[in-house]
C-alpha positions in Angstrom: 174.0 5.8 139.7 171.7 4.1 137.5 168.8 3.6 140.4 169.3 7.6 140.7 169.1 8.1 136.8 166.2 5.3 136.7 164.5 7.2 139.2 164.8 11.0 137.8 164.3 9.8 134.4 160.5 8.7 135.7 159.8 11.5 136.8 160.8 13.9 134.1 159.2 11.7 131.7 155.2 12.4 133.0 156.8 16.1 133.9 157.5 16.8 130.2 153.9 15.4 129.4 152.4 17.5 132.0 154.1 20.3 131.0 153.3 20.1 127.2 149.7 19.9 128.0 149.5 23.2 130.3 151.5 24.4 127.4 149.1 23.5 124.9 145.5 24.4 127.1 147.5 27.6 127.8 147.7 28.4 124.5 144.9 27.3 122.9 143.5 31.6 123.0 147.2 32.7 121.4 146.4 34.5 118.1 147.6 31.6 115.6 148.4 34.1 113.4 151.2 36.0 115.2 153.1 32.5 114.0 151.9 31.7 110.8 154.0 32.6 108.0 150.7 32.2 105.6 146.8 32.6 106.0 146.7 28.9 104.5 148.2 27.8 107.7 146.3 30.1 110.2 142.8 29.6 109.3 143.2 26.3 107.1 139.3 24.9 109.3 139.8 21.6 111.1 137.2 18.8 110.2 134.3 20.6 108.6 133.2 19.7 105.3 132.1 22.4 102.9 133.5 25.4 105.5 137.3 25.9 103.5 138.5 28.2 106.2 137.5 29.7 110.0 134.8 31.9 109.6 134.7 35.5 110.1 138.3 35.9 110.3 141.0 38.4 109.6 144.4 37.2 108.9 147.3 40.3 108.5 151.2 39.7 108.2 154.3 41.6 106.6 156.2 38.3 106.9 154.5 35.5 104.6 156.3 33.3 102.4 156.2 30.7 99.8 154.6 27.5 100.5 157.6 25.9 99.1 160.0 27.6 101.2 157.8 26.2 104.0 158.0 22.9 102.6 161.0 22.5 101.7 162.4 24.6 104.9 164.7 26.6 103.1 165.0 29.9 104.9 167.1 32.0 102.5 165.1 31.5 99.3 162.0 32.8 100.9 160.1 36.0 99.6 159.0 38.2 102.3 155.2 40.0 101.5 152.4 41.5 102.9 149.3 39.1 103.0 146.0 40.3 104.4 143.0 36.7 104.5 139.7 37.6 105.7 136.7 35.1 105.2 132.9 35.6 105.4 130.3 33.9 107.4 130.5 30.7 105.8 134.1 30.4 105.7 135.2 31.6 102.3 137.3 34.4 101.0 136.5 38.2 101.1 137.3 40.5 97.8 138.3 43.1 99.9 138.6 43.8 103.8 136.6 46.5 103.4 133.7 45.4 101.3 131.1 43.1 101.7 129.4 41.9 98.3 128.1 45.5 97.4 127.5 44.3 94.2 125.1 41.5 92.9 126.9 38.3 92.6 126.4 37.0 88.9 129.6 34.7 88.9 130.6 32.0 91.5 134.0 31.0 90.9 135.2 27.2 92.0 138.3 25.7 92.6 141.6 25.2 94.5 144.5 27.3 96.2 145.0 29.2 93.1 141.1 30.8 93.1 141.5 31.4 96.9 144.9 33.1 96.6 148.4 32.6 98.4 150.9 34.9 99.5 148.6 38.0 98.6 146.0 40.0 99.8 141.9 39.4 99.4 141.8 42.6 96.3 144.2 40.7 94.4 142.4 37.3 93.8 140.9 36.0 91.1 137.7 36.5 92.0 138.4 40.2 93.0 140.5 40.6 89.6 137.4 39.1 87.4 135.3 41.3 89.3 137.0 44.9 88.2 137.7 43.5 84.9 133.8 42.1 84.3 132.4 44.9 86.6 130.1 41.9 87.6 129.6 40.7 91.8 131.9 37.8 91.5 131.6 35.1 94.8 134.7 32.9 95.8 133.8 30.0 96.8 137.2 28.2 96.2 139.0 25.7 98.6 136.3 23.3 98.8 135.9 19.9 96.9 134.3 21.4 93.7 130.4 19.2 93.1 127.7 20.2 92.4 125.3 20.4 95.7 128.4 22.8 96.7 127.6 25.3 94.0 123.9 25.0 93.8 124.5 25.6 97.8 125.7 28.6 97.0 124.0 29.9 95.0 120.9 29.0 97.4 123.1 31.1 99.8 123.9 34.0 97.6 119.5 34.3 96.3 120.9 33.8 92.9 118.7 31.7 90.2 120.8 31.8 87.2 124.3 33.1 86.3 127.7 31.8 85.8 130.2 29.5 87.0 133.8 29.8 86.6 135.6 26.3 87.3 139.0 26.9 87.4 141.0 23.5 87.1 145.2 23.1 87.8 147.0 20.8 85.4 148.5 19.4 88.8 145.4 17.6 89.8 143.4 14.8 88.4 140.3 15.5 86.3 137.8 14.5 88.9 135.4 11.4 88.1 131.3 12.1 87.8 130.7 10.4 90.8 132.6 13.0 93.0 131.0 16.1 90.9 127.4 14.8 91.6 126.3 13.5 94.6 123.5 13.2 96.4 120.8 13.3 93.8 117.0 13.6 94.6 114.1 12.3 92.3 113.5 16.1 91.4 117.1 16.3 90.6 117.4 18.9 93.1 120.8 18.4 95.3 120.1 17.6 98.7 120.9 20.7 100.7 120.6 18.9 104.2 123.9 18.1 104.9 124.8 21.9 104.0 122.1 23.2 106.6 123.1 21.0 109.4 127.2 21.8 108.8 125.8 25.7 108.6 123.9 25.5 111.6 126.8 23.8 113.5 129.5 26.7 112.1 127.3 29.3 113.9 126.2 26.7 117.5 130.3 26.1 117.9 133.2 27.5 116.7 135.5 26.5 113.7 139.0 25.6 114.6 142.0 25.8 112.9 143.6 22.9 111.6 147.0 23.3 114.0 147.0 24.5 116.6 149.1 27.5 118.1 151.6 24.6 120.5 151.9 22.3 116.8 152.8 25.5 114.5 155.5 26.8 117.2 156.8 23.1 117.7 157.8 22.9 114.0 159.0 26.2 113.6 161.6 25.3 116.3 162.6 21.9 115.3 162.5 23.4 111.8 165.1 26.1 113.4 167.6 23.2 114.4 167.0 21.0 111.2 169.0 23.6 108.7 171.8 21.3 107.6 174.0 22.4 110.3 172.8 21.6 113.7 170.7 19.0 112.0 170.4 17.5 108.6 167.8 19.2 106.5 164.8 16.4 105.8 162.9 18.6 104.0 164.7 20.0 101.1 163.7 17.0 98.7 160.3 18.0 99.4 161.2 20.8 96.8 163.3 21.2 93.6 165.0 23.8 93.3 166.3 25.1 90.1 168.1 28.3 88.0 167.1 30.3 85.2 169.0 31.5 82.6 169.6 34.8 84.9 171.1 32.5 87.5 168.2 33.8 90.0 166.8 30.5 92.0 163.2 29.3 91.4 161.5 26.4 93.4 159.4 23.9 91.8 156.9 21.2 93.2 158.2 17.6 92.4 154.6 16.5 91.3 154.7 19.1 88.8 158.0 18.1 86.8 156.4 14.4 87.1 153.3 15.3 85.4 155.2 17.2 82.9 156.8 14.0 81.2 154.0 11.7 81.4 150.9 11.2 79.5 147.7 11.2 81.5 144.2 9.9 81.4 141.7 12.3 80.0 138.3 11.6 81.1 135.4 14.4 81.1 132.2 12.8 81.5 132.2 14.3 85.0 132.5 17.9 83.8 130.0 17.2 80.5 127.5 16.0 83.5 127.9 18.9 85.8 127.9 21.1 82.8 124.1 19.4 81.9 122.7 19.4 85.3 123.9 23.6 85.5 122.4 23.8 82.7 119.0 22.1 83.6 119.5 24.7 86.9 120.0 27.8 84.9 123.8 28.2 85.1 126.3 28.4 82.6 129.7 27.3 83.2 133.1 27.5 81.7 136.3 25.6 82.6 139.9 27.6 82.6 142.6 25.3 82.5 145.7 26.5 84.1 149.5 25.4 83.9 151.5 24.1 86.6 154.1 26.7 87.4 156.8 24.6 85.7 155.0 23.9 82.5 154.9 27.8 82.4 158.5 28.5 83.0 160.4 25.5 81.8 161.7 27.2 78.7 163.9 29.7 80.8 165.8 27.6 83.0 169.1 26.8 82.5 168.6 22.9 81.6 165.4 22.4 80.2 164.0 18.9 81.1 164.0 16.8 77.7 161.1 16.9 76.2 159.2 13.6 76.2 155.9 14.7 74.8 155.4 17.9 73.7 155.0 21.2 75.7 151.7 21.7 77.1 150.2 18.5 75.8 148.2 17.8 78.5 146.4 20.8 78.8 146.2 21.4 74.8 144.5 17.6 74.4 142.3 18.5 77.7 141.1 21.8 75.5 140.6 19.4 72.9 138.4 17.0 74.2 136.3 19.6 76.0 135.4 21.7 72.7 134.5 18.0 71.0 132.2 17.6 73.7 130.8 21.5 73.5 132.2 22.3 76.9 132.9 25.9 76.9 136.9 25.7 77.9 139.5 28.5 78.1 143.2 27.4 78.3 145.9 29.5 80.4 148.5 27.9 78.8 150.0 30.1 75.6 149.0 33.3 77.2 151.1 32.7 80.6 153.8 30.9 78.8 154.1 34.3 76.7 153.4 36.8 79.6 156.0 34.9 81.4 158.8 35.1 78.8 158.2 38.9 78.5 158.2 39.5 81.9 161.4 37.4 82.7 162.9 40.2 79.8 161.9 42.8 82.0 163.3 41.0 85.3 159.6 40.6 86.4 157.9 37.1 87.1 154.0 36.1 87.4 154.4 33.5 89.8 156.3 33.5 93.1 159.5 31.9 93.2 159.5 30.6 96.4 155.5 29.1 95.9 153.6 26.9 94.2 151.4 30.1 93.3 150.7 32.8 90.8 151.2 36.3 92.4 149.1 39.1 91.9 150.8 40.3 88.4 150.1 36.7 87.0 146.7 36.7 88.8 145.6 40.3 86.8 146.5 38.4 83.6 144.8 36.1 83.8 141.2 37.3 85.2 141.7 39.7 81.7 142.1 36.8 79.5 139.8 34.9 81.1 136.9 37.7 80.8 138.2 38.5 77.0 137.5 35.0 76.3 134.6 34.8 78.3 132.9 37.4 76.0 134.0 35.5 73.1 132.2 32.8 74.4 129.3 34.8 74.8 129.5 33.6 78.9 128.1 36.0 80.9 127.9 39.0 78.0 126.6 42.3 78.5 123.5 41.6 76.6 123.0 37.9 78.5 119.4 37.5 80.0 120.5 36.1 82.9 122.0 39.6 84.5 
């Protein structure tokens, strides 16, 4: 009995292998997106420095969800919506499906998964939302490392030889030093654009592949099927924190964020003052726009509050400090969401999602208004500036 078992045992081993592999070859041309639950996922590029996401691509579902749903695999907290992802030549997002810059770009906007947008479509971004409110060509060209060759490649890209740039920076993440923000200096002090011609050139010679591929996303949505704390214990759900406002409705947070909340952090700006300079010396103007973790914003309206080891919003309030001391132009998120928020929750309405990381497109309009309302204040980008 055991000779027989040894026996069938290897040859179902190499069978299973064998199998997987047709199974993976076979579908390698199955529309990734057909089991994504997010664009993020789909189109995320695999290995290509400076190219966020696959090129030329439309994403489209009715059944996205949360990225903390995802994570945490928690089925029934999940917020079905429509999310429609399309990306340019280079690989970053569209404004709209249907346009293609019409207008002039005068801003470039840099930064992370909040600037390219989650869980909604490409006319409700923050670059799309700036755009209405400024009525100025704003370019997206978030979900890269932000430095400065990347935005001076850009604008390179985009035949633009002055204008604005909008760094939009989470409280999550660390302030980055000045040796990640400028690299690759050249005695004219002109970045060197090599490396971005070569990975171009390469973009266009061979395709751009998505991260996972169709066999790795369907594998996980199974064994995540199984792993739901009935056929399987759930090892996901302390990926997430899940908590309850006052109204008793659910709300899921990211651990990292409740972390950062209670701790005091290193504040160190020399990067941005440098990349501020060297714009400068290059004709752009830039301004920073700090904006709150999703739990900084609605930790007033749970049910238990954390305590309150420093004060709220400290982080981002010193962070504003030190970059007026050091004549950064700076615009803070923080009091305007914190209030939106509050008088939304009144109205049974939120401005983040409550099953994602994310704001959604409510919270995403707000802010591109303050951010332009301050912008003018600033006299960034004005109606009378020279540079447009």
């Amino acid at each position: 009995m055991d000779s027989k078992f040894k026996i069938n045992l290897e040859k179902l081993i190499p069978g299973i292998i064998f199998g997987a592999l047709l199974l993976d070859i076979g579908m390698r041309n199955f529309p990734v997106g057909l089991l994504s639950f997010s664009a993020g996922e789909a189109l995320t590029a695999k290995t290509k420095p400076g190219i966020p996401f696959v090129p030329n691509a439309l994403f489209w579902t009715e059944n996205s969800y949360g990225d903390l749903a995802a994570l945490g695999n928690l089925p029934k907290e999940r917020e079905i919506k429509v999310e429609c992802f399309s990306t340019d030549e280079w690989g970053f997002r569209r404004n709209s499906l249907a346009q293609d810059r019409i207008k002039p770009t005068q801003i470039i906007l840099v930064g992370n998964s909040y600037s390219v947008g989650s869980g909604i479509s490409d006319e409700q971004t923050l670059a799309a939302q700036i755009e209405r409110a400024s009525k100025r060509g704003v370019f997206n060209g978030a979900g890269v490392e932000v430095e400065l060759k990347h935005i001076l490649w850009l604008a390179k890209k985009l035949q633009i030889q002055s204008g604005t740039v909008i760094y939009q920076y989470l409280e999550r993440h660390p302030i980055p030093l000045e040796e990640a923000l400028i690299t690759f200096p050249l005695e004219d002090g002109s970045p060197n654009t090599a490396e971005k011609e070569e990975m171009t050139n390469e973009s266009k010679s061979s395709p751009v592949e998505p991260e996972l591929t169709p066999l790795q996303i369907l594998c996980q949505i199974v064994f995540k099927k199984f792993q739901n704390d009935c056929i399987f214990p759930n090892p996901y759900k302390h990926n997430v924190i899940v908590r309850k406002f006052s109204n008793g409705r659910k709300i899921l947070f990211y651990p990292r964020d409740l972390e950062n909340f209670s701790q005091e952090r290193l504040i160190d700006i020399k990067g941005w003052s440098r990349l501020y300079e060297e714009l400068k010396h290059k004709n752009f103007r830039i301004v920073f726009v700090l904006v709150p973790d999703k739990f900084t914003v609605y930790h007033p309206l749970l049910q238990d509050p954390p305590p309150k080891a420093l004060p709220s919003g400290y982080y981002l309030n010193k962070l504003e400090i030190e970059c007026r001391n050091a004549g950064l132009p700076v615009i803070n998120l923080l009091k305007p969401l914190q209030d939106h928020a509050a008088e939304s929750y009144k109205n049974g309405k939120y401005i983040y999602f409550l099953d994602d990381t994310h704001w959604n497109a409510a919270g995403i309009e707000f802010a591109a208004e303050i951010i332009w309302k301050e912008m003018k204040k600033l006299k960034i980008a004005s109606a009378h500036s020279s540079a447009f």
